[in-house]
MARBA-3410 file (N, C-alpha, C, O; in Angstrom, 1 decimal):
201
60.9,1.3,-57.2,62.1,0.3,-57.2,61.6,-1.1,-56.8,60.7,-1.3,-55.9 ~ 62.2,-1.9,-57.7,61.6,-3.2,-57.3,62.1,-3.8,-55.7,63.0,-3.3,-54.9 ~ 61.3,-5.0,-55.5,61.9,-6.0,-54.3,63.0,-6.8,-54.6,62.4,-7.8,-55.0 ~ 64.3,-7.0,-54.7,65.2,-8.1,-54.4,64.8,-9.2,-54.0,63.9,-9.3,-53.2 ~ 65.5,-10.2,-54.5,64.9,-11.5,-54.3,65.9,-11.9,-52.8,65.7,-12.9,-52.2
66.7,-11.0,-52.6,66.9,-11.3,-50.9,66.1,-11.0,-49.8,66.0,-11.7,-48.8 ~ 65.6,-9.8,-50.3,64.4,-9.2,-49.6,63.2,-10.3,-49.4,62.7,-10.5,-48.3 ~ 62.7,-11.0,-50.7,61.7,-11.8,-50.8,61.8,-12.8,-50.0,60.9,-13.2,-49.2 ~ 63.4,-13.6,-50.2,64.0,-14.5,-49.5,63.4,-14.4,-48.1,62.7,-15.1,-47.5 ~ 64.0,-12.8,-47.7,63.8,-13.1,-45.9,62.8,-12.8,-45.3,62.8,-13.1,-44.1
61.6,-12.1,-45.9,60.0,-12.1,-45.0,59.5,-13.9,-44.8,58.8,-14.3,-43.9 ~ 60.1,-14.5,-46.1,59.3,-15.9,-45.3,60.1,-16.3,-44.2,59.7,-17.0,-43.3 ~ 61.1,-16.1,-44.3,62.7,-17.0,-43.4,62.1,-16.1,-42.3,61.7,-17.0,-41.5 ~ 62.0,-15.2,-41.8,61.6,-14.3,-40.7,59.9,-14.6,-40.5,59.4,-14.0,-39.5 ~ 59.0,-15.1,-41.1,57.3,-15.8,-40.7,57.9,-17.2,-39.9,57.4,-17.5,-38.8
58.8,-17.8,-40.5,58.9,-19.0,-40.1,59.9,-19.2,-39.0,60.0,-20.2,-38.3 ~ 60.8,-17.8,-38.8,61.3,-17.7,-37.4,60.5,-17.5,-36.3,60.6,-18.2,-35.2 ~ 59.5,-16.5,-36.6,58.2,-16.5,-35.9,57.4,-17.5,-35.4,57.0,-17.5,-34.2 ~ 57.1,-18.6,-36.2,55.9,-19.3,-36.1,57.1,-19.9,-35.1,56.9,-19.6,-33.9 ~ 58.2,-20.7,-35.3,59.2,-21.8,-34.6,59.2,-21.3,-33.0,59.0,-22.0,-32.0
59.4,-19.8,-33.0,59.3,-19.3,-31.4,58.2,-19.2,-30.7,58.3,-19.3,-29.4 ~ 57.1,-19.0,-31.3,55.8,-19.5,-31.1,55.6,-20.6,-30.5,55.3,-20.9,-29.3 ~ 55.8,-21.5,-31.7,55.5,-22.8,-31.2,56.6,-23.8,-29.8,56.3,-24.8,-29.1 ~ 58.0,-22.9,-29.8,58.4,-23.4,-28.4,57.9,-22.3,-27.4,58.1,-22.7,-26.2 ~ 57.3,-21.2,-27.6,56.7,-20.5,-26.6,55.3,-21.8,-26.1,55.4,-22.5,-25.0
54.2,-22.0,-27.1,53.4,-23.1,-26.4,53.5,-24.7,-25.9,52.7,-25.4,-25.2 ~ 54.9,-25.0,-26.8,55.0,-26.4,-26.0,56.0,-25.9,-24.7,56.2,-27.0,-24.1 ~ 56.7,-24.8,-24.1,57.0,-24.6,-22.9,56.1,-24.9,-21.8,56.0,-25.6,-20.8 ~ 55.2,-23.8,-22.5,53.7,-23.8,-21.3,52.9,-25.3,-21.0,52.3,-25.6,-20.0 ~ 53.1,-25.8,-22.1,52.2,-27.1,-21.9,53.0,-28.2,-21.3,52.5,-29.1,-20.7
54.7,-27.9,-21.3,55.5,-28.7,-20.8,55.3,-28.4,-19.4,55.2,-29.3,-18.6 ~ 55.3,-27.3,-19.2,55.6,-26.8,-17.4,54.3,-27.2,-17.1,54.3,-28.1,-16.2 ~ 52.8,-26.9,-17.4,51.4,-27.5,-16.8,51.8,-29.3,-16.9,51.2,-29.9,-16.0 ~ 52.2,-29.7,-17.3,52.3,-31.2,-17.5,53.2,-31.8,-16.7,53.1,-32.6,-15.8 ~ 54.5,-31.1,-17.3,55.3,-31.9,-16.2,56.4,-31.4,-15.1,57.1,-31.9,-14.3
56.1,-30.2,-15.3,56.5,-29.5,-14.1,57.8,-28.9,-14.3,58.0,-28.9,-15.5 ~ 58.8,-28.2,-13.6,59.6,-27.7,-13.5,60.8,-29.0,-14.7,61.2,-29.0,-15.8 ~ 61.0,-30.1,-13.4,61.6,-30.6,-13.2,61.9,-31.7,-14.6,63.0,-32.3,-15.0 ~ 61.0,-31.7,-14.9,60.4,-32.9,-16.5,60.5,-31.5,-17.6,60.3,-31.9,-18.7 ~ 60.7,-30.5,-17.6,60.3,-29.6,-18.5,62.1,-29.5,-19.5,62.7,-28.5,-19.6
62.4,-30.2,-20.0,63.9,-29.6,-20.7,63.7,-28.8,-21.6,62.6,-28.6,-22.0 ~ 64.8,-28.1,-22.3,64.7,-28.0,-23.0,65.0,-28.9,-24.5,65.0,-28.3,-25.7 ~ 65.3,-30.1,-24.3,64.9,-31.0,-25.2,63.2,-31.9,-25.3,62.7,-32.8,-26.1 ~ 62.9,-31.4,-24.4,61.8,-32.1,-24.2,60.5,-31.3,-24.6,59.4,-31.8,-24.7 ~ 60.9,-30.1,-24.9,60.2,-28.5,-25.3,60.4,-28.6,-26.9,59.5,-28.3,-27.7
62.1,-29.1,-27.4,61.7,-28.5,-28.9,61.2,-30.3,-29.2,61.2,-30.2,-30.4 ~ 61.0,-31.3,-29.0,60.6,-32.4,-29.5,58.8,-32.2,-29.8,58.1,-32.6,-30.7 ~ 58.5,-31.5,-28.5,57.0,-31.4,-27.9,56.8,-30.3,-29.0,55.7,-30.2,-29.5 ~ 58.2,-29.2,-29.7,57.2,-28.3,-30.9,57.5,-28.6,-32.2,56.9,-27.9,-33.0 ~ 58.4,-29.5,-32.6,58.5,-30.4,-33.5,60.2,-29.6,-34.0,60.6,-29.7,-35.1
60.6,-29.0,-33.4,61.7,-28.9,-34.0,63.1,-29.0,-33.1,63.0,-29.2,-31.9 ~ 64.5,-28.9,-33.8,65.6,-29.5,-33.3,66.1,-29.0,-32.0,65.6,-28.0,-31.5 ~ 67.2,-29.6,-31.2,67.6,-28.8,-29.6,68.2,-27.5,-30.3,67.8,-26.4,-29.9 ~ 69.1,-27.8,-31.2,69.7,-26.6,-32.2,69.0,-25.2,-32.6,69.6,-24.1,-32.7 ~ 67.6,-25.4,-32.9,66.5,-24.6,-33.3,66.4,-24.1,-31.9,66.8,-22.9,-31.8
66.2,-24.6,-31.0,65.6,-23.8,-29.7,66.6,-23.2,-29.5,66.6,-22.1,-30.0 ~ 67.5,-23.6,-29.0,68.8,-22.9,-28.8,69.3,-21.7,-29.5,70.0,-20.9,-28.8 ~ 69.1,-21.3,-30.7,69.1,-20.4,-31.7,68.2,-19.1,-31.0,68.6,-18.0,-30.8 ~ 66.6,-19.8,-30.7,66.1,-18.9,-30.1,66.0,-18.4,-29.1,65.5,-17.3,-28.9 ~ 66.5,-19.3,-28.1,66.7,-18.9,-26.7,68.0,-19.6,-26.0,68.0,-20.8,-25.7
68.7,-19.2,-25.9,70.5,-19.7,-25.6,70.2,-20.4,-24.6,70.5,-21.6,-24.8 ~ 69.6,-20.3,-23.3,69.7,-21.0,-22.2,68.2,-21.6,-21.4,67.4,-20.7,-21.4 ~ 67.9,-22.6,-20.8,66.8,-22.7,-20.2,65.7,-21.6,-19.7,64.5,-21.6,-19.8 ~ 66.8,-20.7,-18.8,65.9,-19.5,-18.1,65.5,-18.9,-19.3,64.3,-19.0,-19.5 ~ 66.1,-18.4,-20.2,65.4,-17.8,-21.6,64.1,-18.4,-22.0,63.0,-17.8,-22.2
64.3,-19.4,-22.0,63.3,-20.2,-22.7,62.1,-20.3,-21.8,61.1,-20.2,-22.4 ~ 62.1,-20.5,-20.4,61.0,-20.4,-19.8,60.4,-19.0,-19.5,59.2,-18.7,-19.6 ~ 61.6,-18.1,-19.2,61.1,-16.8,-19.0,60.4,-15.8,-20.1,59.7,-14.8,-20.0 ~ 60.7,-16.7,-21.0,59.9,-15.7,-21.9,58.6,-16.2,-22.4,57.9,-15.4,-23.1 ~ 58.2,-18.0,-22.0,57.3,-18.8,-22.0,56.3,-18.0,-20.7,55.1,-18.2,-20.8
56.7,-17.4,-19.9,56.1,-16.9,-18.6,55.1,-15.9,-18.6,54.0,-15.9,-18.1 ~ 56.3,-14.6,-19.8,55.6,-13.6,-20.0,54.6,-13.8,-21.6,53.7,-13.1,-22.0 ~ 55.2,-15.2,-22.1,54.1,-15.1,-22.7,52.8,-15.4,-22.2,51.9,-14.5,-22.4 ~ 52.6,-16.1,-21.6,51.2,-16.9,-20.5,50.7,-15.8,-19.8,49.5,-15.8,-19.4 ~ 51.7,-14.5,-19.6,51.1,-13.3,-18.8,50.4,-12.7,-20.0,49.2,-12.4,-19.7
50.9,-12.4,-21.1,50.3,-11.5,-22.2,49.1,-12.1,-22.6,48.1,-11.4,-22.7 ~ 49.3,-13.7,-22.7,47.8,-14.3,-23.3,46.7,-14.3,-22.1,45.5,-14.2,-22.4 ~ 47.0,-14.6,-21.1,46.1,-13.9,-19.6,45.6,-12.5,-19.7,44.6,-12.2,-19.0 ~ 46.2,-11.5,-20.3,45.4,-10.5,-20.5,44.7,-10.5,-21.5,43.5,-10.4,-21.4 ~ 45.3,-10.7,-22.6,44.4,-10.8,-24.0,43.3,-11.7,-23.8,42.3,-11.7,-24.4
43.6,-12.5,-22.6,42.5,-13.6,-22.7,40.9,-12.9,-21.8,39.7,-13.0,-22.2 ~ 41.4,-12.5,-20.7,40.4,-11.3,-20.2,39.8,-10.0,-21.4,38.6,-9.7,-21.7 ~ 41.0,-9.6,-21.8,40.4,-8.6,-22.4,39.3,-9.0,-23.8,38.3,-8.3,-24.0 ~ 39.6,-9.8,-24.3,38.8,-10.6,-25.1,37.1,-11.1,-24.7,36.1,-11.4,-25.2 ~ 37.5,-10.8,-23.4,35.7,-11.3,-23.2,34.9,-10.6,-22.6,33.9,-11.0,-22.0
35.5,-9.1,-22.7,34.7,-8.0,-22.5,35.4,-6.8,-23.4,36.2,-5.9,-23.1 ~ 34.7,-7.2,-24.8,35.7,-6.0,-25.6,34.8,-4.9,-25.9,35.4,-4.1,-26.7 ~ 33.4,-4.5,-25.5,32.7,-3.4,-25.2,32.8,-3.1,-24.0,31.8,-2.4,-23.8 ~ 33.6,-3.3,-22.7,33.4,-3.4,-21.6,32.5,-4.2,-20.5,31.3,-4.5,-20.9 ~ 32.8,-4.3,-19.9,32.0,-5.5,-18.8,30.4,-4.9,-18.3,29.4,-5.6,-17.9
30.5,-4.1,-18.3,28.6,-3.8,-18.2,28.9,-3.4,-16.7,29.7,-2.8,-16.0 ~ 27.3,-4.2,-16.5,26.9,-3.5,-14.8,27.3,-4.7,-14.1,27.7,-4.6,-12.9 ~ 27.4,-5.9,-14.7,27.3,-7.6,-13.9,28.8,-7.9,-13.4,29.8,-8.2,-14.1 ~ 28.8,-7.5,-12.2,30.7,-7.7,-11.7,30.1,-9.5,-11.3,31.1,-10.0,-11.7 ~ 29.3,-10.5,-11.0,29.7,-11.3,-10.7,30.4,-12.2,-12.0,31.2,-13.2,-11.8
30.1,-11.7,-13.2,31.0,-12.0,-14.7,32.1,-11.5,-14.9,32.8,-12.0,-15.8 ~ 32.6,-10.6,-14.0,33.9,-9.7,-14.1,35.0,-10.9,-13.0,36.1,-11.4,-13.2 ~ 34.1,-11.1,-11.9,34.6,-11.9,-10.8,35.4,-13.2,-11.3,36.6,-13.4,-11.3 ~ 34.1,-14.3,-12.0,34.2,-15.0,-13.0,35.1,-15.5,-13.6,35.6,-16.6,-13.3 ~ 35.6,-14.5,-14.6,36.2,-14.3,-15.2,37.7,-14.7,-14.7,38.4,-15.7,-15.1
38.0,-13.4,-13.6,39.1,-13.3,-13.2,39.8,-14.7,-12.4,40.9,-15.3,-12.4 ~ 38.4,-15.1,-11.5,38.8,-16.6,-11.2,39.3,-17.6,-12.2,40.0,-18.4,-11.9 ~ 38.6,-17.5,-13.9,39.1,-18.3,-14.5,40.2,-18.4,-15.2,40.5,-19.5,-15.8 ~ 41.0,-17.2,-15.3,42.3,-16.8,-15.7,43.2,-17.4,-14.5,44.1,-17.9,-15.1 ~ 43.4,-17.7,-13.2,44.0,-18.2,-12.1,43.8,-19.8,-12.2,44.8,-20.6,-12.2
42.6,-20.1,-12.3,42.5,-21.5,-12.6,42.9,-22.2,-13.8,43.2,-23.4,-13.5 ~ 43.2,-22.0,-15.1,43.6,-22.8,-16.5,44.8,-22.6,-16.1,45.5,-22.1,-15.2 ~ 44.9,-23.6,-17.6,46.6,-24.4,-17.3,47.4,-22.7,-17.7,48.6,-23.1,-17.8 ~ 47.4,-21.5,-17.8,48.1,-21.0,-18.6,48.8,-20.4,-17.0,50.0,-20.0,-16.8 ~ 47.9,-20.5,-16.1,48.3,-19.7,-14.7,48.9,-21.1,-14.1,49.9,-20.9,-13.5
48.7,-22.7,-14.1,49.4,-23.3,-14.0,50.7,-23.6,-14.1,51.6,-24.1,-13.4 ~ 50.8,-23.1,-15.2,52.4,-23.3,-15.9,53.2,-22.0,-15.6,54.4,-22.0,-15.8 ~ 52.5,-20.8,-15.1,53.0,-19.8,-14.2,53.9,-19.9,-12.9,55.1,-19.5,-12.7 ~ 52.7,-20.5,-12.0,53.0,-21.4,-10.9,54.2,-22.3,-11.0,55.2,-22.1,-10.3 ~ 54.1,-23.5,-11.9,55.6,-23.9,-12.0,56.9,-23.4,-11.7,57.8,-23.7,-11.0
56.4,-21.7,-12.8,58.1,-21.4,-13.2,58.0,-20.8,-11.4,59.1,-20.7,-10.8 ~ 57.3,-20.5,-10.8,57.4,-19.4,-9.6,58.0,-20.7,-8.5,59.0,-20.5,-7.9 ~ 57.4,-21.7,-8.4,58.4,-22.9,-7.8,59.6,-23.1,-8.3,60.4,-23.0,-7.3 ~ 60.2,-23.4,-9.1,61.1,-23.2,-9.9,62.4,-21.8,-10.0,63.5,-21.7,-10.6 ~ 61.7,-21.1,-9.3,62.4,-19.7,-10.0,62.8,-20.0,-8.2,64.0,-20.2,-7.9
61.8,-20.0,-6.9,62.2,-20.1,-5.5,63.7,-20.7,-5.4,64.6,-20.5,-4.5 ~ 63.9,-21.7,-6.4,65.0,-22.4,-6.3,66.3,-22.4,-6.9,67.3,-23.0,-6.6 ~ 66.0,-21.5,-8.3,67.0,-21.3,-9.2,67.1,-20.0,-9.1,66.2,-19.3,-9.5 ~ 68.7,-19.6,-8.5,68.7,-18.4,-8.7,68.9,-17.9,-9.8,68.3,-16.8,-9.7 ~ 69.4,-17.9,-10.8,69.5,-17.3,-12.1,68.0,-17.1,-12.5,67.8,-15.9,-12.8
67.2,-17.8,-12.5,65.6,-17.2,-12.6,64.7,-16.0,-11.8,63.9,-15.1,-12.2 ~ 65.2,-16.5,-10.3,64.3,-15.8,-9.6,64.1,-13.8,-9.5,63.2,-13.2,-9.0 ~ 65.2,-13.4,-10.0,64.8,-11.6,-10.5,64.2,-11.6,-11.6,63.3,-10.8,-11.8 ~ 64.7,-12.7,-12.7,63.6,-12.4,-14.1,62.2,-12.6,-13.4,61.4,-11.7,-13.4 ~ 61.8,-13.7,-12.8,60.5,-13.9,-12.8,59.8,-13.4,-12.1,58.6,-13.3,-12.2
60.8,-12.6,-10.6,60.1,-12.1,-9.9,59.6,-10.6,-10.5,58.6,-10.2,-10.0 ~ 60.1,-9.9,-11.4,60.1,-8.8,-12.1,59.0,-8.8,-13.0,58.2,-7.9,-13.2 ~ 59.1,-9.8,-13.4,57.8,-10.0,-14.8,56.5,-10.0,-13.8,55.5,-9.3,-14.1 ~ 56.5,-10.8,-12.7,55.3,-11.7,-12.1,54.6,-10.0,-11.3,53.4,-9.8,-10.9 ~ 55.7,-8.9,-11.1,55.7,-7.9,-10.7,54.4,-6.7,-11.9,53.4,-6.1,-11.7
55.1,-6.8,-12.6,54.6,-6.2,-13.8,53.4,-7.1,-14.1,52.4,-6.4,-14.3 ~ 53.1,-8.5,-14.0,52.0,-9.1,-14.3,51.1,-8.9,-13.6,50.0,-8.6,-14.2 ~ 51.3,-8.8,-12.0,50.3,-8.5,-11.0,49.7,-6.8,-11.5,48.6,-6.5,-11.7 ~ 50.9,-6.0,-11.5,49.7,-4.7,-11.8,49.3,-4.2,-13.4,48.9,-3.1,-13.6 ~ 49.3,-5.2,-14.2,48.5,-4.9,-15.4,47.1,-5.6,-15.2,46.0,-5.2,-15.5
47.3,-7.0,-14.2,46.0,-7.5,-13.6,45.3,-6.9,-12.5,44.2,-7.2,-12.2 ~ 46.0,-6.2,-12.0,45.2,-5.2,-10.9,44.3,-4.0,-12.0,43.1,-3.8,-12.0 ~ 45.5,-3.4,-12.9,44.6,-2.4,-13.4,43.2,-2.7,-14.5,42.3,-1.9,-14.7 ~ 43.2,-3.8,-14.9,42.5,-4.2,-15.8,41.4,-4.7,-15.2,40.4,-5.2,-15.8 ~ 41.9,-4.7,-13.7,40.2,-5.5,-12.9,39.4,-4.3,-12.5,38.2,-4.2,-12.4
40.4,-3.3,-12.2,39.8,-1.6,-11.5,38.9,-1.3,-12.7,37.7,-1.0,-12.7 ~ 39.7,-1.5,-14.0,39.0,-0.9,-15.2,37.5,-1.8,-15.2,36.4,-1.2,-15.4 ~ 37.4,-3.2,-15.1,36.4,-4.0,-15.2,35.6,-4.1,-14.6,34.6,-4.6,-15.0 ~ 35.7,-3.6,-12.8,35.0,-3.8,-12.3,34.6,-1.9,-12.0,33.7,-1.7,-11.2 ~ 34.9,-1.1,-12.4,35.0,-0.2,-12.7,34.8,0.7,-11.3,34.0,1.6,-11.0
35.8,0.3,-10.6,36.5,0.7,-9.3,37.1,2.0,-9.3,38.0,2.4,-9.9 ~ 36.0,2.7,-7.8,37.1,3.8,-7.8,37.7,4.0,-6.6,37.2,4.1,-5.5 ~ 39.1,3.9,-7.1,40.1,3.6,-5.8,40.4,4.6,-5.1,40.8,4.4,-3.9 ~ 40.4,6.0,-5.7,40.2,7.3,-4.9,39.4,7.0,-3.5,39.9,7.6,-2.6 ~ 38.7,6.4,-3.3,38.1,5.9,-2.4,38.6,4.8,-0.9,39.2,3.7,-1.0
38.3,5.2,0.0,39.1,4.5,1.2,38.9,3.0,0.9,37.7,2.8,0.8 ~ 39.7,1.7,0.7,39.4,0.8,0.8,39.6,0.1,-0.6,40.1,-1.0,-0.8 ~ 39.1,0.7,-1.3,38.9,0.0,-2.8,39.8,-0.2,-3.2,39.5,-1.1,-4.0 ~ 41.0,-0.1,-3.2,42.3,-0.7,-3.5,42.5,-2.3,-2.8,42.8,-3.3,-3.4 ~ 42.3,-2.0,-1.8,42.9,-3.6,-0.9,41.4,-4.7,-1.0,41.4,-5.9,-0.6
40.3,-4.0,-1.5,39.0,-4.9,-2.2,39.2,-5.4,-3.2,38.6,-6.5,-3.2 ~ 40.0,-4.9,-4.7,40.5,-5.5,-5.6,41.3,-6.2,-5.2,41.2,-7.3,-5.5 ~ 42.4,-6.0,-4.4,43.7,-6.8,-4.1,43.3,-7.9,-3.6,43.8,-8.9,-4.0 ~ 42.6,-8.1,-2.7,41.7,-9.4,-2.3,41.2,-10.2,-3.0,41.2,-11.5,-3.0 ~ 40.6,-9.2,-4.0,39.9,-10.0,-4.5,41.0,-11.1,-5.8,40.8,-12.3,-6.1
42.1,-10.2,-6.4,42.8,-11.1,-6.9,43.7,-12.1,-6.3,44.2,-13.0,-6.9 ~ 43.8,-11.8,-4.7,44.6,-12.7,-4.2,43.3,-14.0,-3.6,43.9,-15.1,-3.3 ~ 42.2,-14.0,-3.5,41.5,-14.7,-3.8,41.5,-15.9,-4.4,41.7,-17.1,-4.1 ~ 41.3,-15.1,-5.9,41.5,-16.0,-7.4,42.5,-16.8,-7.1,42.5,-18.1,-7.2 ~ 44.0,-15.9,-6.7,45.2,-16.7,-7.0,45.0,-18.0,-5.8,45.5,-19.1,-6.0
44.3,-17.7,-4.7,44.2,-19.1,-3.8,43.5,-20.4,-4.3,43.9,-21.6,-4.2 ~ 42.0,-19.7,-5.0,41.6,-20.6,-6.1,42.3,-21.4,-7.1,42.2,-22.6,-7.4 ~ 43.1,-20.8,-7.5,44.3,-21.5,-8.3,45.2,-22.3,-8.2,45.8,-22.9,-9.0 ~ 45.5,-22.2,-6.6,46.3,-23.0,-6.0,45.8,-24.3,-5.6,46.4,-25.4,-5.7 ~ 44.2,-24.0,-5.2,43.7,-25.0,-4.9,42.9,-25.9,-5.8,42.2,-26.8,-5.5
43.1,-25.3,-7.1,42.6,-26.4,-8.4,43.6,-27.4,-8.6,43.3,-28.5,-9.3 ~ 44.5,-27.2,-8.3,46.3,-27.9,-8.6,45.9,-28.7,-8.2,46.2,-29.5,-9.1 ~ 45.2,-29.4,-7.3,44.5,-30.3,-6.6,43.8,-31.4,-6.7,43.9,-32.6,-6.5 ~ 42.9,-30.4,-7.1,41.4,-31.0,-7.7,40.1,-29.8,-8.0,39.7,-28.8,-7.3 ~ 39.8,-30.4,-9.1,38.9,-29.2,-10.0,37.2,-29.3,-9.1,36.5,-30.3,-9.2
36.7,-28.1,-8.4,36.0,-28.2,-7.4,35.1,-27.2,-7.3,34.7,-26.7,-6.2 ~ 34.5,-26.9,-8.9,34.2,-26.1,-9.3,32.2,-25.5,-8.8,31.5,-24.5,-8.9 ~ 32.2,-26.6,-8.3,30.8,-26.4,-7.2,30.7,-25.3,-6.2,29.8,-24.5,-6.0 ~ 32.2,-25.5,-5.6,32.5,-24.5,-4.5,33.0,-23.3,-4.9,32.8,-22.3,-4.1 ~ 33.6,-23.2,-5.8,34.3,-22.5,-6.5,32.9,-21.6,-6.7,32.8,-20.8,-5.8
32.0,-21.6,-7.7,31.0,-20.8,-8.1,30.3,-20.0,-7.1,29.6,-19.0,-7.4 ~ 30.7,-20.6,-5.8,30.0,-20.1,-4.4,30.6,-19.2,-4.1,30.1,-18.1,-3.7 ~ 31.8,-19.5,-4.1,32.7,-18.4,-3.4,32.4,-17.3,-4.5,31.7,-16.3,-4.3 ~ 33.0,-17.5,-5.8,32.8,-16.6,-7.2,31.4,-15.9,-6.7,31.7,-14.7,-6.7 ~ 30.0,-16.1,-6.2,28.9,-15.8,-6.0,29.2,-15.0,-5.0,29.0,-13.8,-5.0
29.7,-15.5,-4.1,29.7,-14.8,-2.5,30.5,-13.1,-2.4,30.3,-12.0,-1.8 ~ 31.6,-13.5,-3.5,32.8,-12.6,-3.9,31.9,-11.2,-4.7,31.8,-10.1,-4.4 ~ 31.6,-11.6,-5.2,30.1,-10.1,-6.0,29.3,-9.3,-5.1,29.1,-8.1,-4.9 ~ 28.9,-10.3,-4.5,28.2,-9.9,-3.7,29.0,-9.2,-2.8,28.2,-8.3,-2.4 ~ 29.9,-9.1,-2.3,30.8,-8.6,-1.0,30.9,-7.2,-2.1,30.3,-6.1,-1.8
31.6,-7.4,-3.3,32.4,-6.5,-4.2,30.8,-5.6,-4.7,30.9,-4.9,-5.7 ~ 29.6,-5.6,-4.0,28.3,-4.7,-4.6,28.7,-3.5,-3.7,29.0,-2.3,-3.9 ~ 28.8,-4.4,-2.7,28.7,-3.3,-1.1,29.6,-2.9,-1.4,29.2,-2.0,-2.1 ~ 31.3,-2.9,-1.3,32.4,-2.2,-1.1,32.6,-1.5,-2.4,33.5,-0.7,-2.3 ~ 32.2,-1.7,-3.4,32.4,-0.7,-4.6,31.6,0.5,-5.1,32.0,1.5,-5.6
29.9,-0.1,-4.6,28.9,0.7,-4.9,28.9,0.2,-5.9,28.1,0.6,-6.7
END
């Protein structure tokens, strides 16, 4: 049986719904690393992805939509983005696993994280979406560091050695907001391996 030319019609009309949510998924992110909560509109989001307030609105009804799902995107591409640079597994070298995970905390994608989590302190209509997602974000990033650094948590301790170690990172990240200080940064990253030889084996 053949395809209908309605059928035909709507796979591009449905690519190009795609690409449009897309593209306000990454000018959100770039809006919230740049200008913060507060500078972030949503007019200022669909201008930055080249299409109308009407268009955004279509795909996300309300601000919290629009950020919240800009959030969990930044969480999805934070893992793909890890998982991506160890796609035979991480080997024997945890100070690359370490690395790594510090540099996922430091770029703008955990920046513009940070926003929505100041932002969400203050807006309550935000703060269960984001605290829920940031919930789920934290333990897909816990398990994927056990898997990387190839942690066995059966073990007394090895749980709150990982957890350290990502709450670490996340301090690192706080403290790039700042200024990029990546001298020291590599030290600690160095020092952090080294701790994680002893306590992991």
């Amino acid at each position: 049986m053949g395809v209908s030319t309605a059928e035909r019609d709507r796979a591009p009309k449905q690519d190009r719904s795609r690409a449009t949510r897309q593209r306000l998924l990454e000018a959100a992110v770039a809006c919230l690393a740049e200008y913060g909560w507060a500078g972030s509109t949503v007019s200022v989001v669909a201008e930055r992805a080249g299409v109308s307030r009407g268009a955004a609105q279509h795909h996300f009804p309300t601000r919290e939509d629009l950020f919240t799902a800009a959030v969990e995107y930044v969480a999805e591409e934070r893992s793909t983005a890890l998982r991506a640079l160890f796609p035979e597994g991480a080997g024997e070298d945890r100070r690359v696993v370490v690395s790594a995970l510090v540099d996922l905390y430091t770029g703008p994608l955990f920046r513009a994280a940070l926003h929505l989590w100041v932002a969400a302190s203050d807006e309550e209509q935000l703060r269960p979406r984001v605290t829920e997602l940031e919930s789920r974000v934290g333990r897909e990033t816990h398990r994927i560091a056990v898997e990387l650094l190839n942690a066995d948590e059966s073990r007394p301790g090895v749980r709150e050695t990982v957890q350290g170690l990502l709450d670490m990172a996340r301090g690192l990240g706080l403290a790039n907001l700042l200024t990029d200080d990546r001298p020291r940064r590599d030290r600690v990253v160095a020092q952090w391996a080294a701790l994680l030889e002893g306590a992991l084996g």
